[in-house]
N, C-alpha and C positions, 0 to 999 in steps of 0.2 A: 119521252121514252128513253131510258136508257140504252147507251149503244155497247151493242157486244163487243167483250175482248177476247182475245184469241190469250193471250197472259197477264195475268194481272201483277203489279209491282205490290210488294206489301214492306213495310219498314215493325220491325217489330224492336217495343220499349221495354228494357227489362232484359238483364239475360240473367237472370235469375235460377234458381234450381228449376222452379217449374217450367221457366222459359225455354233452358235448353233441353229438359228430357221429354216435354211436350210440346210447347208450341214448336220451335226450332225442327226438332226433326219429323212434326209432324208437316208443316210446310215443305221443308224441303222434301217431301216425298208425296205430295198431289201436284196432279198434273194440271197444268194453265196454271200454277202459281209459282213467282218467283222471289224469295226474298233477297231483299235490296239494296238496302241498310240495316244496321241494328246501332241500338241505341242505351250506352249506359255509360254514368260517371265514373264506372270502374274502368281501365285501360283493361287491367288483365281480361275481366270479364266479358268485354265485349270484343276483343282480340281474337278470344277463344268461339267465340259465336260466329267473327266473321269468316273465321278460315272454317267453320265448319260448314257454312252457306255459304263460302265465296262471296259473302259482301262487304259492302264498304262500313268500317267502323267506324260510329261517330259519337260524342259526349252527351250531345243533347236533342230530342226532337226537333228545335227549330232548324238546326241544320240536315235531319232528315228528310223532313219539308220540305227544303229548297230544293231536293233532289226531283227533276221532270219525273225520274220512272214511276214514281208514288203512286199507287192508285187507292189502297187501303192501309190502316195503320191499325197493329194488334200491340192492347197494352197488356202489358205483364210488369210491373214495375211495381214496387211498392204499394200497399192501399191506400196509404195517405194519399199519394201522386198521381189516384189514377182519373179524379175531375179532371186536378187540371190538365192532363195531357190529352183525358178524351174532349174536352171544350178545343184545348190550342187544333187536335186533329178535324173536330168539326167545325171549327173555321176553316181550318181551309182546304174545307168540302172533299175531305177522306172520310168515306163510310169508315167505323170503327169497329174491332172486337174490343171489349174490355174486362179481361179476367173478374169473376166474382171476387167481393162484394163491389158492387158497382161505387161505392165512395163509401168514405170513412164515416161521413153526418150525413144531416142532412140536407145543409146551404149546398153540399157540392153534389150528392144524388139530385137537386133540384135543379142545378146549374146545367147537370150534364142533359138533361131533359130537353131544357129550354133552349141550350145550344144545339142539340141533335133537331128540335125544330126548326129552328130558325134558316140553319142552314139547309134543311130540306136531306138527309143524310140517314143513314139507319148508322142506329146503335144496336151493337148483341153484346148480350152480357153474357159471359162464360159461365153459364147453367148448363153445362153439355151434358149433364147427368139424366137429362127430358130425352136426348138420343141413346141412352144403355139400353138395352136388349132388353133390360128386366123392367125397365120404368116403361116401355112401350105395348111388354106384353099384360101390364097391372091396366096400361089403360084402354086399352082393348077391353081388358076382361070386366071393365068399370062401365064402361059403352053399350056391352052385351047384356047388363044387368046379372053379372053372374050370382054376386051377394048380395044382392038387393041393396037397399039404401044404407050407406055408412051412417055407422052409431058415434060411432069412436077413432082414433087413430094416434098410433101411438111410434115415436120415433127416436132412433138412438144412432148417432153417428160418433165412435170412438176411434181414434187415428193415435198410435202411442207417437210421439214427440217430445225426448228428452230438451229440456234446456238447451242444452251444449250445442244440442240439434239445428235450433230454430233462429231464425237471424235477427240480429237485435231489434229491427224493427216490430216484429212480430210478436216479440214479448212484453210490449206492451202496447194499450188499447190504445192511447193519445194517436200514436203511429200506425194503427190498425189491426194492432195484435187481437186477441182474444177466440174463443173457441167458437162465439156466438155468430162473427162474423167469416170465419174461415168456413168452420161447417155447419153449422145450424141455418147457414141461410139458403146453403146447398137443400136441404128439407123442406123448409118453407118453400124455398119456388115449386120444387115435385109436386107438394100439398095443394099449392095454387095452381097446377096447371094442371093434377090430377083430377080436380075436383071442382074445380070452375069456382071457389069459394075465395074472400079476404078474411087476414086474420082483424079481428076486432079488439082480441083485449088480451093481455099476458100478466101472468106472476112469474118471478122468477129469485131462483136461491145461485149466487154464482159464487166462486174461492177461487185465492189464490194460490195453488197449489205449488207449482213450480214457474209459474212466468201471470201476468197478470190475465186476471178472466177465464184461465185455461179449461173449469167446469163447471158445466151450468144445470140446473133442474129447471124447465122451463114449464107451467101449463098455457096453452095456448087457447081460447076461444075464435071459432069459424062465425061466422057472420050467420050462419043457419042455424048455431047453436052445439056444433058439434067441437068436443075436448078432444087435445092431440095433447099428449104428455110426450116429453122428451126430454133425453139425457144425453150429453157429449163434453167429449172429457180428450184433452192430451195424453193424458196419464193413465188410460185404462188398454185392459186387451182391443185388436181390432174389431170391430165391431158395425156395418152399416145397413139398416135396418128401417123401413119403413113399413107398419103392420094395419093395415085398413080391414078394419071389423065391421063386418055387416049383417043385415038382419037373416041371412039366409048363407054364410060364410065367410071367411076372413082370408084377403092377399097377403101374403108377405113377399116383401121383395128386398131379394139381398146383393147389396152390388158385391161383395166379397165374393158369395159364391157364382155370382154372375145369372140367376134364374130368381121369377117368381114364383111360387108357390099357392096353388088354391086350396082351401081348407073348407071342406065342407060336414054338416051330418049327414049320417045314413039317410035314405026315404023312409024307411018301412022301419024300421028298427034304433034304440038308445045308441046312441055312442058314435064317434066320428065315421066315415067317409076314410077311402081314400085320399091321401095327398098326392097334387096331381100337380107335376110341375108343365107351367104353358109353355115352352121352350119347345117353337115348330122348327120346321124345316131350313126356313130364312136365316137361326139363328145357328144351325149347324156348323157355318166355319168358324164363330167366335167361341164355339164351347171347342171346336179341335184345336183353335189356339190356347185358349185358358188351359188345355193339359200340360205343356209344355213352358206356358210362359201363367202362371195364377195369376199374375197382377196386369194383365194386358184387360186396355178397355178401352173398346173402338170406339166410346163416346167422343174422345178429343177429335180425332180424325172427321169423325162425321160431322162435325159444330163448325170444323175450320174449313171442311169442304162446302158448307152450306154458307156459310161467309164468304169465300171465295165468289162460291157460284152467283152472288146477289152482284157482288162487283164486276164480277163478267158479264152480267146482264142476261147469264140464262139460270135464275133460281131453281134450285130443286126442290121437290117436296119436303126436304130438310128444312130449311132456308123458314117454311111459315113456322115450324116450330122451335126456331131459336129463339131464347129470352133478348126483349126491349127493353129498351132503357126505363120504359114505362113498372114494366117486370121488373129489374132491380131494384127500382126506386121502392115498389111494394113490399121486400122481399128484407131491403135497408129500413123501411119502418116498422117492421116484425120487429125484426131484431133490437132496432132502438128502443121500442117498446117495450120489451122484457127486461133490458137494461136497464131503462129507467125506473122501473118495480119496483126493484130494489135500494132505488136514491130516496124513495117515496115516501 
């Protein structure tokens, strides 16, 4: 049985954009967690990390490692990088977070599996998108049988990212770039954990538009038979979008505007229903921040607090519904699949 800690040490890989404007501040502001070290080849980059957490900067994980305070290790690093550094952390028996997509292929999605066994250790893969407001109240209203049994599902995640934007690694696939695996995998896990279903088969159309892979037309096949179409693109308007159509009415749920959406017909009479957004009481302080801040999404907080609370040894109700490495791995064969399509 795990023993309680009163603070947990965490070393975090990557200080990266996403690293410091989410993991970075979002650790330093939950309580029992303290970051430790941070870890990145760049001086300036991880200089600037440590004096924002007051930790110790250092080049590489192995010398975070050696650090006693260690108790968890969150990777944000490159996607190329992020087997092997969640393998070197689960040796040596640091529970991990590891930013989506859980690996670039898939020897190193397989590796990260095998190591998270072996050594007896949880893997979470940064799917925090299962804790938004709006993916918990689609599955809720999936539970209740609101629309009866899904027909269809159709999904669109567009993020604009110029070039100039996005860091070299990113722009191309060999290094982990592409759109398939930044956001479409983000979709795929929702899909899988909304719906208890594996993807089975993919076609897919992708361009190089402005960096490689950047847009993809993907159909996907459910294991029950059921088609999700999806579009995601660098280069289009914002756009995130998961739309579950069922036999008796359709969710939409939009992390943009931060709410689900139920779509039903009249009873007695042609023509739609009311649209009824499920946005209860619970979710009331995140829509009074969204006025003031649009792009605030207590998803990251809540995934990092659920990771903490695992390593303290008092899990929250969170905690059962973060993505495993088992979850990545499924989520990494989606996507290699629709890639491959098109080699075919």
């Amino acid at each position: 049985m795990m023993r309680s800690r009163a603070e947990v040490g965490i070393a975090l890989v990557g200080c990266g954009t996403i690293a410091r404007f989410a993991h970075l501040r979002t650790l330093r502001g939950l309580p029992g967690a303290r970051v430790v070290a941070v870890v990145d080849p760049d001086a300036r980059a991880r200089n600037m990390a440590a004096r924002a957490a007051s930790a110790s900067p250092v080049s590489t994980l192995e010398e975070a490692l050696a650090h006693a305070g260690i108790d968890g290790v969150v990777v944000s690093s490159p996607t190329s990088l992020h087997a092997e550094h969640a393998v070197a952390a689960c040796r040596a028996g640091k529970h991990v977070y590891v930013e989506k997509p859980l690996a670039a292929d898939l020897d190193g999605g397989r590796w990260v599996v095998a190591a998270a066994r072996e050594a007896g250790v949880r893997v979470a893969v940064g799917y925090n998108r299962r804790l938004h407001p709006a993916a918990r109240q689609a599955r809720a209203a999936l539970s209740e049988g609101r629309i009866g049994g899904v027909l269809a599902v159709r999904s669109t995640f567009c993020e604009p990212q110029p070039k100039q934007g996005l860091p070299g690694w990113k722009r191309v696939r060999d290094t982990g770039g592409g759109v398939l695996l930044d956001l479409a995998s983000h979709h795929v896990d929702l899909i899988r954990w909304l719906l208890g279903r594996e993807i089975s088969t993919a076609s897919a159309q992708l361009q190089d538009r402005s960096s490689e892979l950047d847009t993809a037309w993907v159909h996907w096949t459910l294991d029950d038979g059921i088609a999700v179409q999806g579009f995601y693109s660098f280069g289009a308007g914002p756009l995130d979008q998961i739309e579950l159509i069922g036999e008796r009415g359709v969710l939409v749920i939009d992390r943009v505007r931060g709410v689900t959406t139920l779509v039903t017909r009249r009873s007695r009479r042609y023509g739609l229903g009311p649209q009824r957004s499920l946005s209860g009481p619970a979710d009331l302080a995140d829509r009074l921040r969204r006025l003031v801040q649009p792009a605030h999404d207590d998803s990251y907080r809540r995934a990092l607090a659920a990771f903490v609370s695992i390593i303290a040894g008092r899990p929250t109700a969170d905690a059962a519904e973060l993505a495993t490495a088992e979850d990545g791995l499924r989520a990494l064969e989606a996507v290699l699949l629709a890639e491959a399509s098109c080699a075919s």
